[in-house]
VEXDREN-2710 file (C-alpha; in Angstrom, 1 decimal):
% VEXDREN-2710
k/r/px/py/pz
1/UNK/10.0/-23.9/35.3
2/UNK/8.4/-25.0/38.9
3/UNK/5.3/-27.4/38.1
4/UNK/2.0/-26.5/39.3
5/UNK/1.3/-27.6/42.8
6/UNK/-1.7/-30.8/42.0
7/UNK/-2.9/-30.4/45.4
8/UNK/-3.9/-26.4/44.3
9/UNK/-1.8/-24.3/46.8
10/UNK/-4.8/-21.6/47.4
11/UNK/-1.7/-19.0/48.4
12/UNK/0.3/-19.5/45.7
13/UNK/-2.1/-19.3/43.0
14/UNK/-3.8/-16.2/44.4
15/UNK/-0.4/-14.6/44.7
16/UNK/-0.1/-15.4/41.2
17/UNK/-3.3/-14.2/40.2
18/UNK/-2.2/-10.8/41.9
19/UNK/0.8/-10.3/40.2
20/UNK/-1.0/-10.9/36.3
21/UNK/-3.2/-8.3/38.0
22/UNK/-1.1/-5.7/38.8
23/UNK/1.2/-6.4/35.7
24/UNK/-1.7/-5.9/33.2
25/UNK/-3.0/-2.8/35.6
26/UNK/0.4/-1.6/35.1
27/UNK/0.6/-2.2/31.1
28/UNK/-3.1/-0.7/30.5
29/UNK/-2.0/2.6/32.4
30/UNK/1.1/2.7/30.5
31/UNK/-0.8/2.6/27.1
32/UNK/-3.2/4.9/28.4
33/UNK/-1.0/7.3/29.3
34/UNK/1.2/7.1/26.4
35/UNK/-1.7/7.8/23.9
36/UNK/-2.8/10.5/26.0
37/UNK/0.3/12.0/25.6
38/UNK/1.0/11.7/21.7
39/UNK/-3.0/13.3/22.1
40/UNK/-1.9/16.2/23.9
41/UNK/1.4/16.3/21.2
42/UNK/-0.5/16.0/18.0
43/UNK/-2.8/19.2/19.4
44/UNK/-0.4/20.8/20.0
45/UNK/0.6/20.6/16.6
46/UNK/-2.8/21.4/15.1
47/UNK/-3.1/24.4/17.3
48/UNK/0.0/26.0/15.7
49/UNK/-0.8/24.8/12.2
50/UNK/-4.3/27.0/13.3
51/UNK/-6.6/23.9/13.7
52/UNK/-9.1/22.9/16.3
53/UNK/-7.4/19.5/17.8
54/UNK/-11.1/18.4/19.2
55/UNK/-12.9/19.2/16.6
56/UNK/-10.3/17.2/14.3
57/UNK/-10.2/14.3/17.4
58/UNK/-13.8/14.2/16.4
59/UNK/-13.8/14.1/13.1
60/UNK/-10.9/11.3/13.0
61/UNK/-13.0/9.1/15.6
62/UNK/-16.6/9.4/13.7
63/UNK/-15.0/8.7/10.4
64/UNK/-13.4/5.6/12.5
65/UNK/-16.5/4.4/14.5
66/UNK/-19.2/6.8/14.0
67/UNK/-21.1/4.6/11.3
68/UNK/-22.2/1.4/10.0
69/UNK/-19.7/2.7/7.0
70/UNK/-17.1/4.1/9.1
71/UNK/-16.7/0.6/11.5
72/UNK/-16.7/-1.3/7.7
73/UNK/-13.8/0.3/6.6
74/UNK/-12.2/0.4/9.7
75/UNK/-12.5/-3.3/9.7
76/UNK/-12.2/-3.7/6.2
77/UNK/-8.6/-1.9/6.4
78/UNK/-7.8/-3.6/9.6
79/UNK/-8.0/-7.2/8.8
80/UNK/-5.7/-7.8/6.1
81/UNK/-2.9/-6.2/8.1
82/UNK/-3.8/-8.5/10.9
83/UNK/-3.7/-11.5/8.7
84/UNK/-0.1/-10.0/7.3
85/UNK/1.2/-9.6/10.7
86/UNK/0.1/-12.7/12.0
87/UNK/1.8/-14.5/9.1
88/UNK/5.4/-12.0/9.4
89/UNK/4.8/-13.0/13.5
90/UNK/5.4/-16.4/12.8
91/UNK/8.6/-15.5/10.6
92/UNK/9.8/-12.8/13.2
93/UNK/9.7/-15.3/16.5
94/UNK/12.2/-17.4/14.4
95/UNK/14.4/-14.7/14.3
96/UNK/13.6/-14.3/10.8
97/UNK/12.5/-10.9/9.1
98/UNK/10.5/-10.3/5.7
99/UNK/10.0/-7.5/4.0
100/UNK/8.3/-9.2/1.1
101/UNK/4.6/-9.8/1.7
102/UNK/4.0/-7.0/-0.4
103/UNK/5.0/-9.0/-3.3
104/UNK/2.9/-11.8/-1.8
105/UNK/0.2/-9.8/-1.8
106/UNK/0.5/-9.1/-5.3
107/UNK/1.4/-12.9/-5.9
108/UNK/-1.7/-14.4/-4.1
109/UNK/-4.2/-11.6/-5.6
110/UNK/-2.7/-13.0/-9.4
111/UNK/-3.1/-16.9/-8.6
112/UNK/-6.6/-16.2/-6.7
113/UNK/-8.1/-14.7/-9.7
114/UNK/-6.7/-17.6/-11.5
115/UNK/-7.8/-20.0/-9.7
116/UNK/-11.6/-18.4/-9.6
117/UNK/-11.7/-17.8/-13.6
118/UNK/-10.7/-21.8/-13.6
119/UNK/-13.5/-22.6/-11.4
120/UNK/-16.0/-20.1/-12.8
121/UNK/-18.6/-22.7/-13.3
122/UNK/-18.6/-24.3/-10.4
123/UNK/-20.3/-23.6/-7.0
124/UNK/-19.3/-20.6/-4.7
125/UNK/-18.7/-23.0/-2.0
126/UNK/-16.2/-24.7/-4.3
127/UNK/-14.4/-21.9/-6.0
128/UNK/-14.5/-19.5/-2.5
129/UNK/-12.5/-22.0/-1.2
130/UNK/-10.1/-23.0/-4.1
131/UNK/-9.5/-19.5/-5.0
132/UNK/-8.2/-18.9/-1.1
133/UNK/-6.0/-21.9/-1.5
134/UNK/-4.7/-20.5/-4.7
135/UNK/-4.0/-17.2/-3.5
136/UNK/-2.1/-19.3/-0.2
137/UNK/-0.2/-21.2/-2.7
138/UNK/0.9/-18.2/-5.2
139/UNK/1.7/-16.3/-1.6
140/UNK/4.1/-19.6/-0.5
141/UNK/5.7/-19.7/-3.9
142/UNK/6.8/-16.1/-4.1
143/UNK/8.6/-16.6/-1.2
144/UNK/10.0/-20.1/-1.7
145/UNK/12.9/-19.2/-3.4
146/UNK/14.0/-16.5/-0.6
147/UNK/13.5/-19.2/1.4
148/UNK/15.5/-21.8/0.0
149/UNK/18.7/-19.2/-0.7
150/UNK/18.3/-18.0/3.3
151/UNK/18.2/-21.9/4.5
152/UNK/20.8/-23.4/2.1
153/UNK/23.5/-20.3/1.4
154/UNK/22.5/-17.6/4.5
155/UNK/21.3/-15.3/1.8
156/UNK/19.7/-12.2/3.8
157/UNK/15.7/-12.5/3.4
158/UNK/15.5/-8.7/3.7
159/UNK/17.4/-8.4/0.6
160/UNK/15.7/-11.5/-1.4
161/UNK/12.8/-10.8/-0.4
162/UNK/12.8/-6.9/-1.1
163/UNK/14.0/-8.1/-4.8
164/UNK/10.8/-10.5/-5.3
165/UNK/8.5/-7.4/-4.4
166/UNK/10.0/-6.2/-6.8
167/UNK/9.8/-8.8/-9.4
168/UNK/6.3/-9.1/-8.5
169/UNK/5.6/-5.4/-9.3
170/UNK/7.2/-5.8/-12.6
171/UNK/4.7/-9.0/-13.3
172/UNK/2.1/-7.5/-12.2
173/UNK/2.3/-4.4/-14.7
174/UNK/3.0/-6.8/-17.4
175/UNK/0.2/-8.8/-17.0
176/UNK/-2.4/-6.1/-16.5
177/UNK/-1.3/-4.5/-19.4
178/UNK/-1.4/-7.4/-21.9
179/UNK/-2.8/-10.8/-21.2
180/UNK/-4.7/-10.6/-18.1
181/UNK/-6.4/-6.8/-19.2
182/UNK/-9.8/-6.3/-21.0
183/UNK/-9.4/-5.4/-24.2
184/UNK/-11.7/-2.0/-23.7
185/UNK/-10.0/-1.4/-20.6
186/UNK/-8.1/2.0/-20.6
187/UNK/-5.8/2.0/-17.5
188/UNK/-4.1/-1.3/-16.7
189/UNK/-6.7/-4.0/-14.9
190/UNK/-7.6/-7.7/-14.9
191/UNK/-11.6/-8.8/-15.7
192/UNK/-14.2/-8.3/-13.4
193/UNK/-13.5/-11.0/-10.8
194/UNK/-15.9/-14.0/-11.1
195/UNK/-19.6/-13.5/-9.4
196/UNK/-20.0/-17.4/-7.6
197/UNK/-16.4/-16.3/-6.2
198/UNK/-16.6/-12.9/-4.9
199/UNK/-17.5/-12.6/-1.1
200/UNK/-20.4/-10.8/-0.1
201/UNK/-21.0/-7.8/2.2
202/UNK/-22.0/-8.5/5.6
203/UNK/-23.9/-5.3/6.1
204/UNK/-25.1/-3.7/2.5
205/UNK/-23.6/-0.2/1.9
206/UNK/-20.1/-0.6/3.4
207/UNK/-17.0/-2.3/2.4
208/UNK/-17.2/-5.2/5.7
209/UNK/-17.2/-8.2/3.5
210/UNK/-16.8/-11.7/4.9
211/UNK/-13.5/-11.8/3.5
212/UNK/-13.0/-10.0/6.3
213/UNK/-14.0/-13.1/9.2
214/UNK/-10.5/-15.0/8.0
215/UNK/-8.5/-12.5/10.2
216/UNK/-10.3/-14.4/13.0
217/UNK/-9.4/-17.6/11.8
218/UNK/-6.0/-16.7/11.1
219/UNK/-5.5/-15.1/14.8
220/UNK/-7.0/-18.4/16.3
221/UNK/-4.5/-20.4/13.8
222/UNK/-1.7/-18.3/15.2
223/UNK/-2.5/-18.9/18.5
224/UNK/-2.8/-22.3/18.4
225/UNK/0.8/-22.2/16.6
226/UNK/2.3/-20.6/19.5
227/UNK/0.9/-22.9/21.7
228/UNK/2.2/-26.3/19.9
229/UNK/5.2/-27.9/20.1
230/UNK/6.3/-27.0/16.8
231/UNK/5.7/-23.4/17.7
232/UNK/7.6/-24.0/20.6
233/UNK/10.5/-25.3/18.9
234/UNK/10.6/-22.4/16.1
235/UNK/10.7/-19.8/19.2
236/UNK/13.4/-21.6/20.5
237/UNK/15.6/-21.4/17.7
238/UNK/14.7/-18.2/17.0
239/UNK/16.3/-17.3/20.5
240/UNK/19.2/-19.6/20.4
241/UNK/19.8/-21.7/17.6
242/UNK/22.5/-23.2/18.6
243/UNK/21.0/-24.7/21.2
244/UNK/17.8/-25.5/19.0
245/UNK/19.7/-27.3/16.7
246/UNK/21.7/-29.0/19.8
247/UNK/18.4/-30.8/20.7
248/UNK/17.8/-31.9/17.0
249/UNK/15.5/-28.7/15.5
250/UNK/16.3/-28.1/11.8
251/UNK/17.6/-25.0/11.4
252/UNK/16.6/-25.6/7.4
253/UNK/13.2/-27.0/8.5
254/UNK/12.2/-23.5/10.3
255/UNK/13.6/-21.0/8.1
256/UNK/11.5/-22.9/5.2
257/UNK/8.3/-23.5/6.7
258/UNK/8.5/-20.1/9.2
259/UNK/8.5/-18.2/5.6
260/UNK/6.2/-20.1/3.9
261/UNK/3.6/-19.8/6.2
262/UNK/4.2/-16.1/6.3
263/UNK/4.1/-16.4/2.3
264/UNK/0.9/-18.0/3.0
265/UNK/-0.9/-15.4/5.3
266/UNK/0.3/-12.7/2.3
267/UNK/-1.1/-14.5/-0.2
268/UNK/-4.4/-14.9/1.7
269/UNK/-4.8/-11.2/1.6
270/UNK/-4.3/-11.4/-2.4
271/UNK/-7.1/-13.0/-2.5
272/UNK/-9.2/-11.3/0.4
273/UNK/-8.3/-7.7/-1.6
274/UNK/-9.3/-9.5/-5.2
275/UNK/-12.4/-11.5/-4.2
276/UNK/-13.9/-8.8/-1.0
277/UNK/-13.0/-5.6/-1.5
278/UNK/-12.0/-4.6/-5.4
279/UNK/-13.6/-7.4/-7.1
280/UNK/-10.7/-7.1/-9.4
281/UNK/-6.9/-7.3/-10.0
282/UNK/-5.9/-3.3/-10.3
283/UNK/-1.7/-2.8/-10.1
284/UNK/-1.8/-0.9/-6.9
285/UNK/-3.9/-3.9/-5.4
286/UNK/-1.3/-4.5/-2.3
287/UNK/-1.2/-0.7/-1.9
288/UNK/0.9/-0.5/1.0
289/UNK/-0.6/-3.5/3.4
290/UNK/2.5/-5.6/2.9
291/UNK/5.2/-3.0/5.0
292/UNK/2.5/-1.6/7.0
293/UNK/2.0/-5.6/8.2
294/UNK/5.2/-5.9/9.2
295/UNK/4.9/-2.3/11.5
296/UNK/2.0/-4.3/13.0
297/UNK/3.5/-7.3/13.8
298/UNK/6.4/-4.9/15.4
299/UNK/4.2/-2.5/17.0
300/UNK/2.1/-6.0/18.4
301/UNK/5.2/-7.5/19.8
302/UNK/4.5/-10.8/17.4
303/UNK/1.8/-11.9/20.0
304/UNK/-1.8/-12.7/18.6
305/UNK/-3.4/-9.6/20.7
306/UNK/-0.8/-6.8/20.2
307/UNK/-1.3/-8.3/16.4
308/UNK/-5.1/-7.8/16.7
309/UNK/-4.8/-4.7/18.7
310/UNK/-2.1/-2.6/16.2
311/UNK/-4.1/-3.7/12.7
312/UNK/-7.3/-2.5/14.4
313/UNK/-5.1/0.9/15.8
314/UNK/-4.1/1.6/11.8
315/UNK/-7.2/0.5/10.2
316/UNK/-9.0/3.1/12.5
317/UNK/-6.3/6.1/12.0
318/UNK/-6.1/5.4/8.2
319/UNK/-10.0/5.6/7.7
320/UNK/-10.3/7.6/10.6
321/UNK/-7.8/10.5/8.9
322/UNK/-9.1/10.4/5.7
323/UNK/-12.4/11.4/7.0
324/UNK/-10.8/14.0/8.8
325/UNK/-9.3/15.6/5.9
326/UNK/-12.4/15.5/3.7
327/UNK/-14.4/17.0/6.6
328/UNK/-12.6/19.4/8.1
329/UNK/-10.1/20.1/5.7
330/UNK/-6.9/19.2/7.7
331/UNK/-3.5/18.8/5.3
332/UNK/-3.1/15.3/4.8
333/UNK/0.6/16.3/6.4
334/UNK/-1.0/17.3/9.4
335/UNK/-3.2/13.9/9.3
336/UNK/0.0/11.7/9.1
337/UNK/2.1/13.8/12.2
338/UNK/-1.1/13.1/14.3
339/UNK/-1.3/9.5/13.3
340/UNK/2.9/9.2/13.7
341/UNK/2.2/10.3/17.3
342/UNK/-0.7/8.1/18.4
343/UNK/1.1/5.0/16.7
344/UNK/4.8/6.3/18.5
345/UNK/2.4/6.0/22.1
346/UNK/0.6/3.4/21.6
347/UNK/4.2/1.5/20.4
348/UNK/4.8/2.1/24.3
349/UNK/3.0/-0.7/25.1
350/UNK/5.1/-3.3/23.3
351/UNK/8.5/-1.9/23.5
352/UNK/9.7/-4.5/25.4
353/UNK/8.3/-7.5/23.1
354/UNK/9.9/-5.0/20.1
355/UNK/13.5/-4.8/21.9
356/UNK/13.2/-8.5/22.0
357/UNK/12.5/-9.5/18.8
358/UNK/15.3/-6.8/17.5
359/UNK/17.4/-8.4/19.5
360/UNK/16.4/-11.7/18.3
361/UNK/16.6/-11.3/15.0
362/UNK/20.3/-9.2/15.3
363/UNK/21.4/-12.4/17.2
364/UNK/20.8/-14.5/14.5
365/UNK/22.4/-12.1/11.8
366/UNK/25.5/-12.0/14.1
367/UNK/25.7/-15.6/14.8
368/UNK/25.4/-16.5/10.5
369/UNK/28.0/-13.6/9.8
370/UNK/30.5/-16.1/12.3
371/UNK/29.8/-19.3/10.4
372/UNK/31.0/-18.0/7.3
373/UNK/33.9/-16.4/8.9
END
């Protein structure tokens, strides 16, 4: 790459500055137009089905952004698939893909309420804190093992890490149903959370909590990562490593520490789900943020704003079609075609960061299936 001229060519950096323009000119009209497409689509649909696409346009949109509630549980929905996309980003631009922060997010919910019935009796700032470190930890450690058997024997972290989601179901049921449930509790649940650890509302009669901030730290994290060095070198390798490993980057190093950290982002949201929104361990805690994280960091090209922008894009369409179906009535069929469509045009946008990190990450499969040939 050319270094930048010191002396400040006014010509060159203008010319520059025109073609970022006319690039992100040409990438806003392409998501524009897409949406408005899958829009005109998805009526379509509703007319047939007998429906009245604005009024149901309308209905999805207010019960998105039409209220203090509405924008809470936009949010509320949004940011822990940011915060699991962010961390499956990380993993994905080293040509790595997991499948398992849905068992992290089980894991990190477990050792966050843990962690805060340990520190029960201590300050809030203390055991906020400590029970977001435990959730981190339990997150990291549920992936660990996947991990270690990608790094040392090539074992395929779809497949081990699919199995710990598993195995983290299956703990999960067992521990809700016997040493972590209340004994007059009828349906399988853990004990209230702890109050000095629970994080408050922002604004009172929504579910916005402050829980809700650490998707901003996270996306400021990530960007910083991509910006280092060692970001650097973990996108390198996931694009060649062979020639990572040629100029000294552990192959073992960033398989490890790339799934970790997106262990640790899962584990996060544990605790964010347990200490913000439920205020309690329930089986179905994860619900399905863990797969729909990985669609985000897909649909956002593993960058920190297609990241921000797709979490935002499902948090609004999953609160925003639930509203429509309890106003208006609309199947919840109908509600998941419309959603389908504006996801499929908005997914436009990013194909080109998508097709990349496919490739990418087919590279690397293709390249370990040779080493043990």
């Amino acid at each position: 790459m050319a270094d930048v001229d010191v002396n400040g060519d006014w010509d060159a950096q203008h010319a520059t500055a025109d073609s970022d323009e006319r690039k992100l000119t040409t990438s806003l009209s392409t998501s524009v137009l897409a949406v408005l497409l899958a829009l005109i689509i998805g009526g379509l649909i509703l007319l047939m089905s007998g429906e009245n696409p604005l009024t149901a346009y309308s209905a999805m949109a207010d019960g998105a952004f039409g209220s203090s509630f509405s924008l809470g549980e936009t949010l509320s929905r949004a940011a822990p698939l940011a915060i699991v996309g962010y961390g499956t980003a990380v993993a994905l631009r080293a040509g790595l893909i997991t499948i398992g922060a849905q068992g992290q997010v089980v894991a990190g919910a477990i050792g966050a309420l843990l962690t805060a019935q340990f520190f029960e009796n201590a300050p809030s700032a203390v055991a906020i804190p400590a029970a977001a470190l435990g959730g981190a930890l339990f997150g990291m450690a549920w992936v660990l093992v996947p991990a270690l058997l990608r790094a040392r024997f090539n074992v395929n972290e779809i497949l081990s890490t699919l199995l710990f989601t598993e195995f983290a179901a299956l703990l999960i049921e067992y521990l809700l149903n016997n040493p972590l449930k209340p004994p007059t509790a009828i349906t399988p649940q853990s004990e209230p959370y702890p109050t000095n650890g629970v994080l408050g509302l922002v604004v009172d009669g929504t579910r916005f909590h402050f829980g809700v901030f650490a998707a901003c730290a996270i996306g400021l994290a990530f960007v910083w990562w991509v910006r280092s060095d060692r970001g650097f070198s973990y996108d390198l390798y996931g694009e060649n490593p062979s020639l990572a490993q040629s100029l000294g980057i552990s192959s073992n190093r960033v398989i490890i520490n790339s799934l970790l950290i997106s262990g640790a982002a899962a584990g996060l949201v544990g605790w964010m789900q347990a200490a913000g929104l439920l205020q309690r361990v329930y089986v179905q805690i994860a619900s399905d943020i863990g797969f729909f994280g990985l669609v985000v960091a897909f649909l956002g090209g593993a960058t920190a704003g297609g990241v921000l922008v797709a979490a935002l894009l499902f948090g609004a369409l999953q609160s925003g079609g639930l509203a429509m179906q309890s106003s208006e009535g609309i199947p919840a069929s109908l509600s998941d075609i419309v959603q389908a469509l504006l996801l499929l045009g908005f997914s436009i946008r990013y194909a080109p960061q998508i097709i990349r990190l496919t490739r990418r990450v087919g590279a690397n499969f293709t390249l370990i299936g040779k080493r043990r040939a």
